[in-house]
BAKOL-744154 format. One record per residue (C-alpha): x, z, y. Coordinates in steps of 0.001 Angstrom, whole numbers, plus 500000, padded with zeros to 6 digits. Last residue first. Layout:
BEGIN
XZY...
END
This chain:
BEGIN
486521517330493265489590518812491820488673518659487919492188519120485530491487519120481679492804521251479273492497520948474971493037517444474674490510514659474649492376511366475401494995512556473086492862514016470543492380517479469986488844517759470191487527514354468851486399511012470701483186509737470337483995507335472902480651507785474949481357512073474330485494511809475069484578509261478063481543511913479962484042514746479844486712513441481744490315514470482238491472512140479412489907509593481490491871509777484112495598510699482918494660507299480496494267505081483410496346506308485707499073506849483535498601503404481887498454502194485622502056503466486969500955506636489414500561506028492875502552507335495569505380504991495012509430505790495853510886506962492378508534505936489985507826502740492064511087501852492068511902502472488296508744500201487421509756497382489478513701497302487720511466497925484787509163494663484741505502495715485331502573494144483330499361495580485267495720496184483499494572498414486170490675496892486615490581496734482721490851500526482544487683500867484950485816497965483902486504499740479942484952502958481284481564501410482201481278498744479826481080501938477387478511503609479386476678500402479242476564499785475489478611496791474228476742494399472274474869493704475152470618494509475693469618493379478891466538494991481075468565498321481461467040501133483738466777500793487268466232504324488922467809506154486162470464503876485292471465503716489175471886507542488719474358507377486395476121504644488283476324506568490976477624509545489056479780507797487249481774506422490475481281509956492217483738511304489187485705508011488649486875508386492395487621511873492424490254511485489392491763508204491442491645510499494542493254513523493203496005511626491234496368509432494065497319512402496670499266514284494042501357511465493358504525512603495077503738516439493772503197515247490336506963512965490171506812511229487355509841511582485074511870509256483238512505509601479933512935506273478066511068504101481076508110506420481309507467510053481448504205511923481629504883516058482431504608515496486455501694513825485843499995516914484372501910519521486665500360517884489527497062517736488037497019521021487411498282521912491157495557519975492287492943522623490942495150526001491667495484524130495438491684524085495554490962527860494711493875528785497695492068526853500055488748527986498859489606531307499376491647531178502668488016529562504343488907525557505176488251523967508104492124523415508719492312520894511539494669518302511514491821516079513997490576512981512415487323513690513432485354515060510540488169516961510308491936516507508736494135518861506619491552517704503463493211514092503866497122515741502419495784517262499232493477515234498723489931515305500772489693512365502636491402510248499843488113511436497612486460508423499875489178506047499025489081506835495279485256506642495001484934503251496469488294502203494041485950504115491280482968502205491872485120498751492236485123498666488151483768501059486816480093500261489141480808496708488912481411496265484900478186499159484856475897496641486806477354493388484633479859491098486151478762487874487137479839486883490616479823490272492952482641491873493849485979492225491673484947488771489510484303487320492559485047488276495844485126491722497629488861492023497603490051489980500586487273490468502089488498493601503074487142497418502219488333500071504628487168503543504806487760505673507841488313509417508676490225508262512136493343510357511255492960510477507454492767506263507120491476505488503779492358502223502167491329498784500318493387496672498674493704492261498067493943491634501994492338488369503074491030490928506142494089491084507623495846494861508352495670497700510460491660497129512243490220497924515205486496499907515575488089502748515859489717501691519424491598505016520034491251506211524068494180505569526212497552507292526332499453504783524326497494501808524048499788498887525770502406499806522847501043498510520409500074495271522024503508495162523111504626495938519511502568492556518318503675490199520828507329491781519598506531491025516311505123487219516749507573486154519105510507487026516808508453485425514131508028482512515971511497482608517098512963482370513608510190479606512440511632477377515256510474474068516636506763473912515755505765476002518573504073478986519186503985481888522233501426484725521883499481484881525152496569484031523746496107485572520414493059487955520731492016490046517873488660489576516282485836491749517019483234492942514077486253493557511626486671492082508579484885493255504809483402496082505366485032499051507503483163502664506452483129505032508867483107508404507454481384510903509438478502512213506940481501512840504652482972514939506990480046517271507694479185517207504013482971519266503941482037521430506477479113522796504847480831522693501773483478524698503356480781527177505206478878527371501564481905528143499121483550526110497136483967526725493347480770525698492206480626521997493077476772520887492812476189520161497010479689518656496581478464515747494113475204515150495778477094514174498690479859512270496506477083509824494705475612508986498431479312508350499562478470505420496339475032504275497467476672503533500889479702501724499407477277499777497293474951498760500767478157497844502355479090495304499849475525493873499969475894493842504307479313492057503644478272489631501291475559488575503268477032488529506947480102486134505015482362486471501860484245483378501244483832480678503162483575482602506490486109485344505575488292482581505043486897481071508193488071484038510822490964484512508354493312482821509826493321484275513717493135487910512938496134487331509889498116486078512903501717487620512087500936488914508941498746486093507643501439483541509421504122485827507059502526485836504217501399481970504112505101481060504902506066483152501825503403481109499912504388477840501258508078478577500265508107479442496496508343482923495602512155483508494517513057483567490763513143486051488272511742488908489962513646492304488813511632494436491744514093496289492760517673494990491740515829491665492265515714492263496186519042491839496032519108488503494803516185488155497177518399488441499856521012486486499089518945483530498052517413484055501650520910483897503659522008480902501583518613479259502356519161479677505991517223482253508408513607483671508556513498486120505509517126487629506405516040488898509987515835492476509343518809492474507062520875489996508961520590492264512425520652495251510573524346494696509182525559493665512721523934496791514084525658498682511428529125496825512532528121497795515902527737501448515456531228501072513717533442499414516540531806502027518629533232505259517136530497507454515435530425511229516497527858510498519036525771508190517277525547510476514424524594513757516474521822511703518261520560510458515231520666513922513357518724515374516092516077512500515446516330513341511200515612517180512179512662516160514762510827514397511780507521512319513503508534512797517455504694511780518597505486510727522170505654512706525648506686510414528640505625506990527944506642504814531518509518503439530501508063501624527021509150498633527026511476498709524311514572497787526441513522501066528879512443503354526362516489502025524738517957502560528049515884506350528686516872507247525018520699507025524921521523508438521874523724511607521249521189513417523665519231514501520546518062517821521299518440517810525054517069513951525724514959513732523329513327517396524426513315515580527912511525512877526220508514514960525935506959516424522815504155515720520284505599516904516932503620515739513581504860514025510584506192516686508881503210519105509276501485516218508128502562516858504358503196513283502808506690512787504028507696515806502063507133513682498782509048510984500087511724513016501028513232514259504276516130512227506066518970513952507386521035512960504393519522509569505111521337509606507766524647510447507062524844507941504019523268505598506741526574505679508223528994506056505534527057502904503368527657501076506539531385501611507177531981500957503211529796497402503816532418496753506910535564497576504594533716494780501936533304492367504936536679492433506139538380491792502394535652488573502021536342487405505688533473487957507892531126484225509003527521485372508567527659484628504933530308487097504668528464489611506124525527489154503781527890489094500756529589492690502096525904494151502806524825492983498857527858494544497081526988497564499048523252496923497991524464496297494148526115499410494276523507501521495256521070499849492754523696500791489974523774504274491475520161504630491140519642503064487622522103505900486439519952508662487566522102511836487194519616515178486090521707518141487188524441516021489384522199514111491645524349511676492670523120510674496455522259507583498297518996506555496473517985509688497170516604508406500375514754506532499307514336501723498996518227501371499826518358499875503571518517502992505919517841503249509190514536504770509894512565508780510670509746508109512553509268507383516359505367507604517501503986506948520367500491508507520710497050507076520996494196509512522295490822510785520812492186512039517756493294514981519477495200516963517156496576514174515264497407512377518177496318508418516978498864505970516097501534503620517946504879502786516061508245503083516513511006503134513887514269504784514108517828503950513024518248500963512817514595499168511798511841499121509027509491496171508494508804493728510836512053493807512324512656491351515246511426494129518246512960496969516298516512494712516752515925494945521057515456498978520780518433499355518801520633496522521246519409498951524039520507501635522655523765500328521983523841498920525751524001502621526614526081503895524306528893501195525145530402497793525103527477495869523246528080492451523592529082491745520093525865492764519438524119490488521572526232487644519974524776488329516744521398487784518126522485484368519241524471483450516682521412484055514520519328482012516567521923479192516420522477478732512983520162476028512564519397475990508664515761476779509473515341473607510735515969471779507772513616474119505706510178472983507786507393475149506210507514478202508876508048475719511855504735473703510867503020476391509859503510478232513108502488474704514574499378475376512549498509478593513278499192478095517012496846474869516931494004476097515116494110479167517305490092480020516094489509477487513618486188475646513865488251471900514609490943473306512199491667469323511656494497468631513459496745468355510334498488471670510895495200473046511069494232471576508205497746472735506470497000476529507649493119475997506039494573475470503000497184477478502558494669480218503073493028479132500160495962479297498513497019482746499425493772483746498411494005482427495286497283484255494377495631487622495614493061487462493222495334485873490513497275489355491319494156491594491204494587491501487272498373492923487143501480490846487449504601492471488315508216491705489572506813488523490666508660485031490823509017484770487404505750484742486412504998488225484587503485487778481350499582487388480745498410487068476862500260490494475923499151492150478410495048491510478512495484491593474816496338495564475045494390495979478225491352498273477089492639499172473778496433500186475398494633501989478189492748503784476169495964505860473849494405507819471659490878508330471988490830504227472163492153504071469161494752500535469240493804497809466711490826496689468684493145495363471748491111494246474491491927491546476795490355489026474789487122490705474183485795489879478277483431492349478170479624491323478359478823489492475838474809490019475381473106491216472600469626489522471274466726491024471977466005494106469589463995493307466459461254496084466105461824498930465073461006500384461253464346499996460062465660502738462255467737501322464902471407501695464550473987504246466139476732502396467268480001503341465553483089504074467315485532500945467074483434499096469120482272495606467792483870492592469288482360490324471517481084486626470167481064483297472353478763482670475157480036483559478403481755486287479065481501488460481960484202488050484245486351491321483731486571493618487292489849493765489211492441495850490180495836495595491375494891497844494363497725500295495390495220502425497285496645503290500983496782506448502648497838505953506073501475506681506955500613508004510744
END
């Protein structure tokens, strides 16, 4: 199942040490003259990334970030740069670092010390790259194909190099969302390289001319990468035309984004005879067989329109063309592990997207891929160093106090009714929260290393991890497991196992612990907390039980009395624009929306009520409550270049930061009274939106 997954750029502000803090732009009452002298106030925000020219009940996320943006450009290898991304940056070099003393023999307490470092080894050696032989290779099984058959096998063989997206369909193992119990396969709608769907298409009432340009750059892009691989420039630009046709057709079968999110399209547990009859275009018993996966007999068919449409494409599409596609997915899936030429290719691409000036440089795109491929293995003394039993019992204790905030929160909401409240505490009380790394690691043995070849490693390493996969469908769900690495910068909610998941990754200083202030932490990671806990009752989670189970446990009334409440905030993001007049799409980020406006709810509420039981012993020059909303916009300062923010308008759940920040707050009471802000203001208008 596509989990539900904050996009988690933020961070909490170091407090400041020593130095002066600015003075709020809404007054502070003072003390009367007869008070004693107050203690001396404390910096607390970090007053260089605010901007005290810019109203904060006008535009919030410009005060709270305004220096924050201008004093931190995007490096030229990133398409953005927000404040989790020094987070993330040190991780990867701390990871470095224990990859090149395990390279160096010296990972004595390193689980697979000497696969991670022979991985490292092959990942960080650029003359060996440059052998052309493993591409041949996989090439040459193409050219072998001679028929449907060994087409579906050459399909099958290309989803076990791809770790991201394959030809055609993908295939993945997940829980049966109506019996949570049990692991399904599941085959999901694939094939196409452009980032949507309607990235294909001119859309003739509102034309997108940064779509067709990004369409023409990836035909440009498939003719270049043939080339490189040895077509004549006039034989590769007819082979890019047969490829745009193809996955033209197929992502005309493909649903949107937005329709993606409802779980009635994701969602059809059948047997392969209904493959077989429906979709008998495509050999499915050869490419079961070249998967290995023979003996599954009834699988999780994700969009059974788009897997009719692959049977009816295949069939209709001569040979010589299915395997000039193949030959296309071959280099695309496999781009990031060949040549230099191949690479600088790719990421010129890749900076139609994104708009990244220059590439990453090597040891950090060998760290991402090792932490990928064997995150299980190298973080067992990251976590160590960085986190450890205390840090994760402390960040469990917050995430605790904060479900605590949302139980007293739906005992108070008074447009539910008492069986769906009942139901709803039911599901809250189930939520298993995942701290910082998982209580068993993975096991690596029988994944094959050496130092020779970076290409097969990573072949290796994907199908090892598909096999694993795959070696759980029809037995019992493992809830205790884990879906990424625990060095992970973001946290997540899964909907079909009702879990929270919190890494170590992100529960280091100045995000977790360190020296922020109690109402810098409780804005700051208090509303991420929030956010992932609200995630299991958006507008998608609130289809699953306490279980996992799609289950509506929902009376009509309250159904219908919740959609009027998201539909508010759908229509409110849907009216924000960006980029001269483009659009956000309300329905796409519905989910976030719901969550990130849940989130900042329970978050205040916590922190309310840690107030009350601990009252302040500091005195700061800003007031708490303030602190409190300024951690939260701080944690989403984000500089974005356009080609970035264009992509994530049209394919991202999540809502650009300012909007997230400002749609927020300008939905809650609590900021227009700390801020002093007046009716009528921007960041106190005349309608709010209030889901949970």
């Amino acid at each position: 199942m596509k989990r539900l997954v904050a996009l988690v750029p933020l961070l909490l502000t170091l407090v400041r040490c020593g130095g002066s803090s600015i003075i709020p732009p809404a007054p502070i009452a003072a003390p009367p003259a007869s008070a004693p002298a107050a203690a001396p106030a404390l910096p607390s925000i970090e007053e260089a990334s605010l901007d005290p020219t810019v109203d904060p009940c006008d535009d919030f996320y410009g005060y709270a970030c305004g220096g924050w943006l201008r004093s931190h450009p995007v490096p030229d290898d990133r398409a953005s740069w927000g404040r989790g991304s020094s987070l993330a940056d040190a991780n990867l070099g701390k990871l470095r670092a224990i990859l090149e003393r395990d390279a160096a023999g010296q990972g004595v307490d390193d689980p697979y010390a000497r696969k991670l470092g022979d991985y490292w080894i092959a990942c960080m050696d650029e003359h060996t790259v440059e052998d052309p032989a493993p591409l041949a290779r996989e090439l040459g099984r193409v050219a072998a194909v001679k028929d449907g058959r060994t087409f579906a096998r050459a399909v099958a063989h290309l989803q076990q190099l791809s770790t991201g997206p394959a030809p055609l369909i993908s295939a993945s193992v997940g829980p049966d969302y109506k019996d949570a119990t049990r692991e399904d396969l599941v085959i999901w709608q694939s094939g196409i390289g452009l980032p949507e769907r309607d990235y294909y298409f001119d859309d003739a009432k509102s034309p997108d001319p940064r779509k067709k340009h990004v369409r023409e750059l990836y035909a440009a892009h498939v003719a270049a990468m043939l080339q490189l691989a040895g077509e004549s420039p006039t034989q590769a630009k007819k082979d890019a035309s047969t490829v745009m046709v193809l996955e033209t057709r197929l992502a005309q079968a493909s649903l949107k984004n937005v329709d993606l999110r409802d779980p009635s399209n994701q969602y059809h547990l059948l047997d392969r005879a209904w493959l077989k009859k429906d979709a008998g275009g495509f050999a499915w018993d050869d490419w079961f067989e070249e998967l290995g996966a023979s003996a599954v007999q009834t699988l999780n068919v994700g969009q059974t329109g788009f897997v009719k449409a692959v049977g009816d494409v295949v069939r209709r599409t001569p040979l010589a063309d299915l395997k000039t596609y193949l030959r296309w997915w071959t280099l695309h899936v496999t781009a990031g592990r060949l040549g230099a030429k191949f690479v600088d290719e790719d990421f010129h691409y890749q900076q139609a997207l994104g708009g990244a000036r220059q590439l990453p440089p090597r040891w950090k795109r060998c760290v991402r891929a090792i932490d990928r491929d064997m995150g299980e293995a190298l973080d067992v003394p990251f976590v160590r160093e960085n986190l450890g039993a205390d840090g994760k019992a402390r960040a469990a204790d917050l995430v605790a106090h904060i479900i605590g905030a949302m139980r007293d929160n739906l005992s108070q909401l008074g447009w539910m009714d008492d069986a769906t409240r009942r139901a709803a505490v039911e599901k809250l009380a189930a939520i298993a929260p995942k701290i910082g790394y998982p209580d068993a690691w993975r096991n690596y043995d029988t994944l094959d290393v050496s130092p020779g070849s970076f290409f097969d490693d990573v072949a290796h390493a994907v199908s090892f991890e598909l096999h694993r996969q795959l070696a759980k469908v029809g037995k019992a769900v493992d809830r205790s497991e884990w879906d990424t690495t625990p060095s992970t910068v973001d946290a997540w909610y899964r909907s079909s196992q009702n879990d929270i998941t919190f890494p170590a990754g992100i529960l280091q200083p100045p995000f977790f612990g360190g020296t922020a202030t109690r109402a810098m932490e409780y804005g700051g990671i208090g509303p991420l907390i929030g956010h992932e806990i609200t995630h299991g009752f958006d507008d998608q989670g609130r289809k699953f039980d306490a279980v996992g189970n799609n289950r509506d446990w929902w009376t009509p009334a309250i159904a219908s009395a919740f959609e009027a409440r998201a539909d508010c905030l759908r229509n409110q993001y849907s009216g924000y624009t960006v980029l001269d007049g483009v659009h956000l799409d309300g329905k796409l980020t519905a989910g976030e929306n719901i969550a990130d406006l849940g989130g900042m709810k329970i978050a205040w509420g916590a922190f309310q009520r840690a107030r009350a039981e601990r009252p302040a012993t500091a005195t700061y020059a800003i007031p708490e409550e303030r602190q409190f909303f300024i951690a939260y916009a701080q944690a989403w300062c984000r500089n974005i270049r356009d080609e970035a923010l264009h992509t994530m308008v049209s394919t991202d759940e999540h809502a650009p930061p300012p909007k997230r920040v400002d749609g927020v707050l300008s939905n809650t009471p609590d900021f227009a009274r700390v801020f002093a802000c007046k009716e009528g203001s921007p960041m106190n208008g005349p309608k709010r939106c209030e889901v949970w």
